[in-house]
LUMLUMRO-315644 format. One record per atom (N, C-alpha, C): residue in three letters; x negated, y negated, z. Coordinates in steps of 0.001 Angstrom, whole numbers, padded with zeros to 6 digits, always signed. Atoms other than C-alpha are relative to their C-alpha. Layout:
N
ALAXYZ/...
***
This chain:
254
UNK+001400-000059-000401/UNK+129766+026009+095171/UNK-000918+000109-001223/UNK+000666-000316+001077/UNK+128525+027118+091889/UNK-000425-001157-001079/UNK+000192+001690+001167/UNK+129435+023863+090074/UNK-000992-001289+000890/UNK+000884+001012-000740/UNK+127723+021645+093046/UNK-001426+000574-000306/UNK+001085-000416+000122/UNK+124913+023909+092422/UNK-000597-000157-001337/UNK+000373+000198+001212/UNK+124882+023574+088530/UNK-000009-001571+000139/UNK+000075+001612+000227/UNK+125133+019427+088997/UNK-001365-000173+000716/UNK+001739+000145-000526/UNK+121855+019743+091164/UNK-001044+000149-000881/UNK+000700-000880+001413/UNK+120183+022224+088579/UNK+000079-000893-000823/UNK-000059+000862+001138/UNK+121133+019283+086007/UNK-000741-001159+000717/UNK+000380+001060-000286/UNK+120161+016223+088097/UNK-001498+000622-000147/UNK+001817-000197-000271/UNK+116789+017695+089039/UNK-000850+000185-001047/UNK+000522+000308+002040/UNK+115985+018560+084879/UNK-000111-001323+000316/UNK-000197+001382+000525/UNK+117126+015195+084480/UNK-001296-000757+000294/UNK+000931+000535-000722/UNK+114885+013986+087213/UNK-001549+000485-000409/UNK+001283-000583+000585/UNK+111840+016176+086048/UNK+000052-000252-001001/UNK+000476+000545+000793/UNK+111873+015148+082879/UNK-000472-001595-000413/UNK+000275+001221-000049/UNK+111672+011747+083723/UNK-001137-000509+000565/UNK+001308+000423-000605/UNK+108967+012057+085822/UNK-001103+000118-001331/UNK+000980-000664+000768/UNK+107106+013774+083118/UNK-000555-000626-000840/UNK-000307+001544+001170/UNK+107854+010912+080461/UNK-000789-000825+000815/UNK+000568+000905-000244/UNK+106831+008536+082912/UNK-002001+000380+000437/UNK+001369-000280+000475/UNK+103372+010424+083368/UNK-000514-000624-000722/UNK+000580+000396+001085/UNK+102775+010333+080079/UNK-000514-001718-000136/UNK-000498+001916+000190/UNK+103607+006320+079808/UNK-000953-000102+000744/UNK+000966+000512-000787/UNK+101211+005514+082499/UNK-001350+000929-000397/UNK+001680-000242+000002/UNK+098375+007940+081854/UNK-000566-000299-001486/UNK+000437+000215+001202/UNK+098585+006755+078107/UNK-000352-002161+000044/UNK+000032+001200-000142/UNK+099016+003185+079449/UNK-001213-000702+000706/UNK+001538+000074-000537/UNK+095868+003474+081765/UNK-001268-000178-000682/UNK+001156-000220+000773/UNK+093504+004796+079196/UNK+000140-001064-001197/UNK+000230+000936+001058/UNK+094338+002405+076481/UNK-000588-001285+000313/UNK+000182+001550-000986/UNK+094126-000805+079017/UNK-001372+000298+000628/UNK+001415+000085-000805/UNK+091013+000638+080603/UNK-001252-000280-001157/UNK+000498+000333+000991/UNK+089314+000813+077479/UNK-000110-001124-001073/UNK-000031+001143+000034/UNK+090399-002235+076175/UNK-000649-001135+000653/UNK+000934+000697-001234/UNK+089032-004021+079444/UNK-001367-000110-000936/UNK+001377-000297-000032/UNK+085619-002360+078779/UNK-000169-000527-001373/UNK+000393+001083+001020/UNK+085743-003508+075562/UNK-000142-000956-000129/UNK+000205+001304-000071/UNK+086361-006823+076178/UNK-001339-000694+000498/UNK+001291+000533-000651/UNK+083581-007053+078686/UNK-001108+000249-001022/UNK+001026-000282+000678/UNK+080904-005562+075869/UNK+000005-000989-000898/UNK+000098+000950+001265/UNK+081936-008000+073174/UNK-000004-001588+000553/UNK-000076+001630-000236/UNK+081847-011220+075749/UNK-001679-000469-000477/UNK+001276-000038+000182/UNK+078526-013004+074873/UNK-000747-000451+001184/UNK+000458+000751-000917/UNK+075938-013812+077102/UNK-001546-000203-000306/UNK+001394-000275+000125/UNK+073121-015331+075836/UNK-000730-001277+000216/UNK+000810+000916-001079/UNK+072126-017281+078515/UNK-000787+000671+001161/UNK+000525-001114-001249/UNK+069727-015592+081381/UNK+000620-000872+001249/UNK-000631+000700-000982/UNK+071598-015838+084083/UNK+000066+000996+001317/UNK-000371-001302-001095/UNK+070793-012835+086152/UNK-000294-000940+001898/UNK-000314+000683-001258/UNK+071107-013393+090263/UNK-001659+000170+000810/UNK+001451+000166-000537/UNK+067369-014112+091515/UNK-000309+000497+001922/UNK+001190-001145+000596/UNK+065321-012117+092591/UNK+000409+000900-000435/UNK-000204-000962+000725/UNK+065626-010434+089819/UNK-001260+000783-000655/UNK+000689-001303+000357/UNK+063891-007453+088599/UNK-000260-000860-001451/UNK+000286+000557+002270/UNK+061518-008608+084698/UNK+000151+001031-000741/UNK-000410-001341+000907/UNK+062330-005471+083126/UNK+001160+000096-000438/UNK-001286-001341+000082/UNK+065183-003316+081463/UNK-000326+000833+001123/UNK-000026-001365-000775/UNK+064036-000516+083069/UNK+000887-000313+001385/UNK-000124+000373-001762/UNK+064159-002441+086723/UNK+001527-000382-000159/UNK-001632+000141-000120/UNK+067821-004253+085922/UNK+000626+001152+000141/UNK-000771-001350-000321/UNK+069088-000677+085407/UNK-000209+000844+001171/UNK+000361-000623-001418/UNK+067538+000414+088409/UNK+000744-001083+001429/UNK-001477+000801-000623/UNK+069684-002362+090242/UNK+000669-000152-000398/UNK-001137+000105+000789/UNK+072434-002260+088055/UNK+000562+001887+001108/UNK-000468-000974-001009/UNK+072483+001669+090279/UNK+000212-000297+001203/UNK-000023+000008-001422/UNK+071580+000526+093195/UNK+001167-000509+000790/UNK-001124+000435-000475/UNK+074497-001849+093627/UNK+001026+001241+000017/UNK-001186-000787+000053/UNK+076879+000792+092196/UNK-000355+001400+001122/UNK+000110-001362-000988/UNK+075433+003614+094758/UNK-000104+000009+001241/UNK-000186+000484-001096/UNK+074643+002091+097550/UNK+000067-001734+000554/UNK-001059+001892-000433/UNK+076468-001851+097243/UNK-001784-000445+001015/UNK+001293+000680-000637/UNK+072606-003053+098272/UNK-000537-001390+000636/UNK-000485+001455+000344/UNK+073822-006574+096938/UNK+000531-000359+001654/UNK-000973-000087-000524/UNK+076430-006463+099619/UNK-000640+000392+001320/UNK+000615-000312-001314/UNK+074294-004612+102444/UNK-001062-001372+000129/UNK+000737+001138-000833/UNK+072032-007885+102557/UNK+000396-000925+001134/UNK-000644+001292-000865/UNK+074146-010425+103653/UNK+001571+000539+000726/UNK-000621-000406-000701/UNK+076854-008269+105257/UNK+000263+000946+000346/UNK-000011-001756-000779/UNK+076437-005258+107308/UNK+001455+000459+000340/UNK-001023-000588-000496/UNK+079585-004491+108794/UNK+001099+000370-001435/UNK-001129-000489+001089/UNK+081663-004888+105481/UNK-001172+000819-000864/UNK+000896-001102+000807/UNK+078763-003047+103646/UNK+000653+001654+000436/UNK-000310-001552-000552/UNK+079984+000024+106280/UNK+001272+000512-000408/UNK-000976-000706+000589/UNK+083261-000230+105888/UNK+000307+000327-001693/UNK+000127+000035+001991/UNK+083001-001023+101507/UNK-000704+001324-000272/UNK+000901-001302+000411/UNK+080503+001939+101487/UNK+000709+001406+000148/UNK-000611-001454+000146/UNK+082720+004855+102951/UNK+001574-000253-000145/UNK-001371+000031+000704/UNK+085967+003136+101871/UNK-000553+000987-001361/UNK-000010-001084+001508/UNK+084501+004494+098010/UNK-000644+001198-000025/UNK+000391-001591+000301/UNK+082478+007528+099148/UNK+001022+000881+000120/UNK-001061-000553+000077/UNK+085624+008303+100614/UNK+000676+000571-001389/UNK-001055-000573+001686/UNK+087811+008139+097397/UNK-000845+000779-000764/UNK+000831-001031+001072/UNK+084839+009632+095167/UNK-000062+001140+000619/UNK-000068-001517-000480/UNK+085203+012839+097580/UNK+001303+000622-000403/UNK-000793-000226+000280/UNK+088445+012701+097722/UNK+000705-000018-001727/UNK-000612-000523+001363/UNK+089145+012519+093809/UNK-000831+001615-000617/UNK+000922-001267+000679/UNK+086272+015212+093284/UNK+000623+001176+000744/UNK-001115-001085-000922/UNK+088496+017475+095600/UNK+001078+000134-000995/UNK-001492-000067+000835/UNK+091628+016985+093459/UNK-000779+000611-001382/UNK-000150-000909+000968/UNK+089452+018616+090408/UNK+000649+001078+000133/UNK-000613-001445-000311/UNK+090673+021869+091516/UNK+001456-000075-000763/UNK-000937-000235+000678/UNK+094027+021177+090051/UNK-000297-000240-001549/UNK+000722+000342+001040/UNK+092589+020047+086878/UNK-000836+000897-000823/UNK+000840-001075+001295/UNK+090385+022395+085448/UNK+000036+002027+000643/UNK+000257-001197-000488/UNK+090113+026128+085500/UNK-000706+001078-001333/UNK-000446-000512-001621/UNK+088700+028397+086773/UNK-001193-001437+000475/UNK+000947+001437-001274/UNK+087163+025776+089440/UNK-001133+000763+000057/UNK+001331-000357-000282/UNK+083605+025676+089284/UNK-000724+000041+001568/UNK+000709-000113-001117/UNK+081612+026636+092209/UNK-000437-001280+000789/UNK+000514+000881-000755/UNK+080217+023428+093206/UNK+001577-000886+000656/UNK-001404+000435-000358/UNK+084319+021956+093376/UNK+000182+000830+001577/UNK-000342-000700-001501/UNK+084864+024681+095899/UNK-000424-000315+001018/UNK+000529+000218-000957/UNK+082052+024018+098104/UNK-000064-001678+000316/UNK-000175+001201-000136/UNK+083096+020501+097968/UNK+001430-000212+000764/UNK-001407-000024-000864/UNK+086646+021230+099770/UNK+000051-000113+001204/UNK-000208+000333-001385/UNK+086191+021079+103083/UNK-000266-001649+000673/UNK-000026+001355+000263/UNK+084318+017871+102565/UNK+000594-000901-000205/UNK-001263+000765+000788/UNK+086909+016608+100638/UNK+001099-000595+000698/UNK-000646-000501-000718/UNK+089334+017507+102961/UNK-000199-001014+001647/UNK+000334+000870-000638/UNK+087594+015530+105923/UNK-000074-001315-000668/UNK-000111+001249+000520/UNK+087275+012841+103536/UNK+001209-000919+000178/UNK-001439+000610+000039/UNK+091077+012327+102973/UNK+000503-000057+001455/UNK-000383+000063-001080/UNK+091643+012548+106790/UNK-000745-001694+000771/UNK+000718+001476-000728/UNK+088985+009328+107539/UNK+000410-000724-000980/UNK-000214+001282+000983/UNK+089911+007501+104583/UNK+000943-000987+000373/UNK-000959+001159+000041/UNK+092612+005269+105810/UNK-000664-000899+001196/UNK+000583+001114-001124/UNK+090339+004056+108535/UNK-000665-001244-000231/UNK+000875+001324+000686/UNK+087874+002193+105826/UNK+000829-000545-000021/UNK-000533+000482+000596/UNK+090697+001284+104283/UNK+001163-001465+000854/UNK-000072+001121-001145/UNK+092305-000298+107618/UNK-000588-000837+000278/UNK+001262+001117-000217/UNK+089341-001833+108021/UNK-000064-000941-000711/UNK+000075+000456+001392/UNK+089236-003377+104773/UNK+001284-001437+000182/UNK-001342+000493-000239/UNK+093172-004475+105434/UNK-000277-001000+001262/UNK-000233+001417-001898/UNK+092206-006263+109361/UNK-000545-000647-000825/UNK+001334+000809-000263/UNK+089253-007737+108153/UNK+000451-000804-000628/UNK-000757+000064+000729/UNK+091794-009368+105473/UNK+000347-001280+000618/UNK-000325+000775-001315/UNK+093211-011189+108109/UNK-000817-000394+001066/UNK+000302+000852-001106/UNK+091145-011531+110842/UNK-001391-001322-000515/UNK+000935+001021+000144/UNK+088316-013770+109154/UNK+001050-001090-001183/UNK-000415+001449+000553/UNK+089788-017477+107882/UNK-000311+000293-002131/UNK+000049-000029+001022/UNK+087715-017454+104820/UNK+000369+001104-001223/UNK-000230-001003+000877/UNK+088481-014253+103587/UNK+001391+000008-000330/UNK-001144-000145+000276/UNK+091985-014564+104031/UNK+000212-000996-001202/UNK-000530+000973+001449/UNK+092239-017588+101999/UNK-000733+000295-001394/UNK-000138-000301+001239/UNK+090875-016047+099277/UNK+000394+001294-000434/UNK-000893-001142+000034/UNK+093119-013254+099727/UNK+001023-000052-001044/UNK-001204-000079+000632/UNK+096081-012565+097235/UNK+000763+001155+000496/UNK-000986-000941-000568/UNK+099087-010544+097940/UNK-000314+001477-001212/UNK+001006-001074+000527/UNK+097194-007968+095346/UNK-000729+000380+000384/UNK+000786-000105-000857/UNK+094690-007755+097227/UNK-000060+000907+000956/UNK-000142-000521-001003/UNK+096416-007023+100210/UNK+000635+001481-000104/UNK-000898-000963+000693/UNK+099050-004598+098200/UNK-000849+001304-000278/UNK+001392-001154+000537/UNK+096281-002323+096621/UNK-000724+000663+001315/UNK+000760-001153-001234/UNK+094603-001151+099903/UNK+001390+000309+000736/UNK-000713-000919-000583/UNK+098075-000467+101501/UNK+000430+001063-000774/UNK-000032-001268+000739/UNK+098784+001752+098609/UNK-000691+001488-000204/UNK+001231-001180-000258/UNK+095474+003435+099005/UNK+000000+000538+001098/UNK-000115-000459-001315/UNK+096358+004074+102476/UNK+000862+001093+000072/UNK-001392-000881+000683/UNK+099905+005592+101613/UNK-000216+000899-000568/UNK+000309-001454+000859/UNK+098481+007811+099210/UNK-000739+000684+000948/UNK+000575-001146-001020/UNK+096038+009234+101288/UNK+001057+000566+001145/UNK-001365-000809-001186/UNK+098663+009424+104346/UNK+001286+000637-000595/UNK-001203-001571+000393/UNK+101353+011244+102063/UNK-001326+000829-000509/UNK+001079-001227+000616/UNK+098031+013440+100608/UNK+000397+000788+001456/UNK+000451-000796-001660/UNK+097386+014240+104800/UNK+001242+000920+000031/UNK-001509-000149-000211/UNK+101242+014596+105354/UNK+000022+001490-000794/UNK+000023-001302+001142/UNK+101160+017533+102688/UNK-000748+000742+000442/UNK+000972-001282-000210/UNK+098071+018954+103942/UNK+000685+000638+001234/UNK+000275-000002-002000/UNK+098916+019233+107852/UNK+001556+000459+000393/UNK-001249+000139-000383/UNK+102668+019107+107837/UNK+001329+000288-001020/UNK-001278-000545+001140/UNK+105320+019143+105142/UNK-001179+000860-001612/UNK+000557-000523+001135/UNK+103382+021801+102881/UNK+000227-000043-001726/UNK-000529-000023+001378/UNK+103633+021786+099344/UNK-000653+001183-000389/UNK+000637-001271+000071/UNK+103198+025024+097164/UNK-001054-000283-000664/UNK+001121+000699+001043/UNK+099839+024098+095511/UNK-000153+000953-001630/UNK-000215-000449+001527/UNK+100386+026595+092487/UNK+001112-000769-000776/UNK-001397+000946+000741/UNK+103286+024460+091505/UNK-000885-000865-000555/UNK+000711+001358+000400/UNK+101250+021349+091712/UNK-001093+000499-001434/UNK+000850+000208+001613/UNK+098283+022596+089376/UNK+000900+000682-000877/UNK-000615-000326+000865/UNK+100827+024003+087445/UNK+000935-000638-000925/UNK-000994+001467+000684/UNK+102803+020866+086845/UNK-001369-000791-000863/UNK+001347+000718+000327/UNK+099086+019535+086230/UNK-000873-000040-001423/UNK+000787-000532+001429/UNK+097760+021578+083721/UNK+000991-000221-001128/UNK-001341+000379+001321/UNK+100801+021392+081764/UNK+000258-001093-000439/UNK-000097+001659+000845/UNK+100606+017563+081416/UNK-000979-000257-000354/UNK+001139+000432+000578/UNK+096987+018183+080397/UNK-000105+000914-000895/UNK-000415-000542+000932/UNK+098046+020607+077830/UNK+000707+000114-001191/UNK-001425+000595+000672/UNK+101129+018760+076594/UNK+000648+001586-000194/UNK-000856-000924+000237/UNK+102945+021778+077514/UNK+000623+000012+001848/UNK-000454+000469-001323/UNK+104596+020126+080614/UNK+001022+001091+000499/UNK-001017-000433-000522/UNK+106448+021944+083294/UNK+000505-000855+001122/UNK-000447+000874-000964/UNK+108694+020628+086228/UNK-000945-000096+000880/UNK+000696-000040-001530/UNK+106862+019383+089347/UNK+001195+000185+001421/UNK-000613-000824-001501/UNK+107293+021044+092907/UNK+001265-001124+000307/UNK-000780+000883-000410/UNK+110527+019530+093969/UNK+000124-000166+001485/UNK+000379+000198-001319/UNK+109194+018469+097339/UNK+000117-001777+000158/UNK-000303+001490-000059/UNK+110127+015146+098074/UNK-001548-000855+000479/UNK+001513+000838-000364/UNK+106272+014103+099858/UNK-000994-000301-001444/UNK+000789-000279+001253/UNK+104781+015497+096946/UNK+000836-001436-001061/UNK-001018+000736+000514/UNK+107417+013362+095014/UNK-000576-002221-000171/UNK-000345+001161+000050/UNK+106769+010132+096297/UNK-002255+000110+000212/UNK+001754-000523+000577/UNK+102390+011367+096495/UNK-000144-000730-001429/UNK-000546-000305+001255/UNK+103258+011540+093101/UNK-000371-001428-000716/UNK-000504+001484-000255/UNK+104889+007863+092623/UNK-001154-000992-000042/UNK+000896+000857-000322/UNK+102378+006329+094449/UNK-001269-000043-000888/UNK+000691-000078+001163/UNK+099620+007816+092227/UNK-000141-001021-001500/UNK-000260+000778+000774/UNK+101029+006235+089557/UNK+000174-001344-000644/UNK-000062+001591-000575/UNK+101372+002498+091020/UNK-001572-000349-000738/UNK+001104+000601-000294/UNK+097910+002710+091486/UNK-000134+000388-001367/UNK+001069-000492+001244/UNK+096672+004481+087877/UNK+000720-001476-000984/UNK-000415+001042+000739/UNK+099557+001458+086065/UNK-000851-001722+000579/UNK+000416+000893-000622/UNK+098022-001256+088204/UNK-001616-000545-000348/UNK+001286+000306-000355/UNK+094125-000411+088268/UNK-000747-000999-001681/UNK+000572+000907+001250/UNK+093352-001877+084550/UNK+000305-001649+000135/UNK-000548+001650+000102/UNK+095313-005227+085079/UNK-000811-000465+000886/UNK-000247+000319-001231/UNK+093614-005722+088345/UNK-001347-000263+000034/UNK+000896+000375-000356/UNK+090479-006635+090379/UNK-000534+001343+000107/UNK+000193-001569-000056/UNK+090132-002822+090551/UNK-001302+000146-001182/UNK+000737-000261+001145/UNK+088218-002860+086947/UNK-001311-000427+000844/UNK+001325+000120-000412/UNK+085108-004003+088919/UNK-000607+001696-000202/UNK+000752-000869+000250/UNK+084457-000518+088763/UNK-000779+000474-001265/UNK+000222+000240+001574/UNK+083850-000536+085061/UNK-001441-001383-000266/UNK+000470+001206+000207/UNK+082754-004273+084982/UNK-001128-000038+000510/UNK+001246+000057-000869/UNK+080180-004165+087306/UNK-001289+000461-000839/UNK+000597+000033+001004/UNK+078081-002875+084252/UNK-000490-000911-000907/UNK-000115+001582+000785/UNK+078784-005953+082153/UNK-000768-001751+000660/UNK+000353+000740-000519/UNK+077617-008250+084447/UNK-000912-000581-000037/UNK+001106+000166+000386/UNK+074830-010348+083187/UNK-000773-000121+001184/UNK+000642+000102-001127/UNK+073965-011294+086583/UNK-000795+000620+000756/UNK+000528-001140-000208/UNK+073201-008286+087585/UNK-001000+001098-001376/UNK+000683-001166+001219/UNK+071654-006319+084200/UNK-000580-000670-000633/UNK+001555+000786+001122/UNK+069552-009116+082624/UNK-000985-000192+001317/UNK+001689+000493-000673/UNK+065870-009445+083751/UNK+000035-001521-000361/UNK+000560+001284-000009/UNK+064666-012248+084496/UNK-001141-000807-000890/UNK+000707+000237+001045/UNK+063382-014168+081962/UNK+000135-001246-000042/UNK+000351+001669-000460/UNK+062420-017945+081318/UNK+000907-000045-001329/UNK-000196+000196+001680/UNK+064293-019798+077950/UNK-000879-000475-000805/UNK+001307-000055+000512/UNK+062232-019477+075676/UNK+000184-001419-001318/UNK-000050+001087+000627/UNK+063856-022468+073378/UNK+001419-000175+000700/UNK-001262+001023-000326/UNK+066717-024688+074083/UNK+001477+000627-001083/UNK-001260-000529+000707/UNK+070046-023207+073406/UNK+001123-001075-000211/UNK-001353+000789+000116/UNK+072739-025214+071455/UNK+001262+000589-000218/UNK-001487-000134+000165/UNK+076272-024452+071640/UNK+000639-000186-001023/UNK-000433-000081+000899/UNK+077569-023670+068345/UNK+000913-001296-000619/UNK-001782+001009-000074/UNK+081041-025390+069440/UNK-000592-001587-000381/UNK+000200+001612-000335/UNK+079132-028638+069760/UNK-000532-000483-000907/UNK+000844+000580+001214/UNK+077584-029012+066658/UNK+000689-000594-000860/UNK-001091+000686+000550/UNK+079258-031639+064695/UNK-000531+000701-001806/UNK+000100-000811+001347/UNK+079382-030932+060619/UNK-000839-000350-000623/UNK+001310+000717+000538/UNK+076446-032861+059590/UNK-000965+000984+000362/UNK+001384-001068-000878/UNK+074334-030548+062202/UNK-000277+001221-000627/UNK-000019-001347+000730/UNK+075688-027548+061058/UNK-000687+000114-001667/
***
């Protein structure tokens, strides 16, 4: 009994340190690739006006729709209400639900985190409904499907999964939550300890991870990008001379 019990005690090290490693690997693989992205988008050029009419003649005003899209998708509420509803509390959703998960993350938890838990908490319980929504609508309209990819489709069942093992944890197979921020802080310390060996939590966990290796490569970066976008963040402005294309200038021109 003792030796089946010491080969467990060894697998499960084994296994916890592997998770721990692979942390690292992905949350070092995230931040380098996300930043990279954003770089890319700052150094593309664009110096053509090409913003999406009616556009705002200002800075000031582009940045004032450069929010509006990102706060309340305004773009998006013109010409389609119903996916505006579900697109709108698919991400208030997640932005509750990640502002809930500070609590493992920093300490001591600031006051406004706390009074954000119950919220939170209802959040992660409706969230798979946008996200269903998101998934029919996928399918049931022609054009959307065909410009569907199996990424596409992949990425919101993941987001579903996570939330339904999050629920699963809250409601039903408990996890000890001092473990969790304790596994937490320690990989934001680099003074890692094992995580809860709860199998929901486990594969919670997992899934997390899909999504944090995934979101840089992906259509996901809109959240970032959506900044970059000349379309959106240049004013409207006339050309004021005739732009030639570098590329096209033969060697005489130049």
């Amino acid at each position: 009994m003792e030796r089946d019990m010491d080969t467990v005690t060894a697998l499960w090290s084994m296994t916890a340190g592997l998770l721990i490693g692979l942390c690292y690997l992905v949350g070092f693989t995230f931040i380098v690739a996300f930043v990279y992205r954003i770089y890319l988008y700052a150094a593309t050029p664009a110096p053509l006006p090409i913003p999406t009419t009616p556009a705002p003649r200002t800075i000031p005003g582009s940045a004032l729709r450069v929010a509006g899209d990102v706060v309340l998708f305004q773009n998006l509420l013109k010409y389609d209400k119903p996916l505006w509803i579900g697109a709108w509390l698919f991400h208030v959703g997640l932005l509750l639900i990640l502002l809930r998960h500070l609590r493992y993350f920093v300490y001591p938890i600031p006051n406004w985190i706390i009074d954000l838990q119950t919220l939170g908490v209802y959040a992660g319980f409706l969230f798979p409904l946008p996200a269903l929504y998101l998934l029919w609508r996928r399918f049931a309209f022609k054009r959307v499907l065909y410009v569907s990819g199996v990424p596409d489709l992949g990425v919101l069942i993941l987001l579903a999964a996570i939330a339904g093992s999050g629920i699963l944890m809250k409601y039903a197979a408990h996890v000890y939550l001092v473990d969790v921020k304790a596994f937490v802080v320690g990989l934001l310390t680099f003074q890692p300890v094992a995580p809860p060996a709860h199998p929901v939590f486990i594969v919670h966990l997992m899934l997390v991870l899909a999504l944090m290796l995934y979101f840089p490569f992906s259509k996901l970066m809109h959240a970032g990008g959506i900044f970059f976008s000349p379309t959106r963040y240049q004013p409207y402005r006339t050309l004021e001379r005739r732009y030639v294309n570098p590329w096209n200038l033969t060697k005489d021109e130049g």
